[in-house]
Every structure is written in structure tokens, then in C-alpha cells.
N, C-alpha and C positions, 0 to 999 in steps of 0.2 A: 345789787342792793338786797334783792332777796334772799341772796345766801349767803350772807353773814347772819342774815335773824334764825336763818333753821341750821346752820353752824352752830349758832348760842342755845338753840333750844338744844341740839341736841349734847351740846358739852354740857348741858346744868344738867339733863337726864342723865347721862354719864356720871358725871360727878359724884351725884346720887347714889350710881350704886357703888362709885369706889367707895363713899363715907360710909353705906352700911360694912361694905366686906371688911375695911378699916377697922369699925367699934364691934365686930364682931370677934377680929382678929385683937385688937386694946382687950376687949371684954374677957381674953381667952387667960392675957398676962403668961407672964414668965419671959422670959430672954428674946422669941419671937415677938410679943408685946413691945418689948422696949425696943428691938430693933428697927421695928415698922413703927414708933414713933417719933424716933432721930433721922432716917431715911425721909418722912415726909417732909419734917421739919427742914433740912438740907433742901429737897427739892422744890420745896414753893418757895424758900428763899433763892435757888437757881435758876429758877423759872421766870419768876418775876424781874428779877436782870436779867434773861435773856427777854424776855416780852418786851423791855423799856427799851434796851440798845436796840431791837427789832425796829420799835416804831420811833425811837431818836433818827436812824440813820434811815429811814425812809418807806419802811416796808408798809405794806398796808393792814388796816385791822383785819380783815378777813384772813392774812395769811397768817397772823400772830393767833388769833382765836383757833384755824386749823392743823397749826402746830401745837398749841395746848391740847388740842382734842387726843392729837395723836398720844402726848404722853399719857393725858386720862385714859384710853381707849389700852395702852402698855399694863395700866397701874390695876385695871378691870381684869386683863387677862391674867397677871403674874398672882393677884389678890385670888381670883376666881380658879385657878389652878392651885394655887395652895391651900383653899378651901375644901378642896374635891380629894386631896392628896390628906389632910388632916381626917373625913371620912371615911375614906378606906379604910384606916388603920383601927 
């Protein structure tokens, strides 16, 4: 039971930092802008049917909330690496 709540804390802390790296990346505009905002678009609608067939066919909340974390935890590292990679230059 406890760890589904420090599962949720820490996907909302996550979350967090993909929506800054996100409106910093929107903020920046041009072709990477629009790309990273059809790509999100696509995956929270993919996401979200994979989260309901998860938990329609039986799965438990804890594993549905640790499989989202996972993609947040993806969406941080590729956002955070492309931020560091826009620096350099």
C-alpha cells in the first residue's frame, strides 16, 4: 500500500521536470517545438489506452502507475539530453 503513494509522489516530481524541460523546449519554437508537441500529444493519448486495457484486464494500480513512471522517467532523460546537447552548441 505504501508504495504506490511514494510511486505517485514520485511520478508527479517527475512529471514536473518533464513539463519544465517541455515549455522550455515549446518556448524555444521552430520545427523541434512542433515536433515535441505532436509526439506528446500521440503519447498521452497512447498511454492512457495502454493504462485502461492495463487495469480493464486485470493489472494492478501500482504496476500501471510504475509503468508510467517509467516513460516519464524516458521523456526526462531524452528532454534532459537534448537540452544539454542544445548548450553545447
Amino acid at each position: 500500500m505504501f508504495r504506490i503513494w511514494t510511486d505517485m509522489a514520485l511520478l508527479t516530481a517527475e512529471s514536473q521536470e518533464v513539463v519544465g524541460l517541455r515549455m522550455m523546449k515549446l518556448a524555444a519554437g521552430g520545427m523541434p517545438a512542433i515536433d515535441e508537441a505532436n509526439r506528446m500529444i500521440v503519447e498521452k493519448v497512447l498511454e492512457a489506452q495502454k493504462s485502461a486495457i492495463s487495469l480493464l484486464t486485470g493489472a494492478s494500480p501500482d504496476s500501471v502507475v510504475r509503468a508510467y513512471r517509467g516513460k516519464v522517467r524516458a521523456n526526462a532523460r531524452r528532454l534532459s539530453k537534448q537540452a544539454l546537447d542544445i548548450d553545447r552548441k
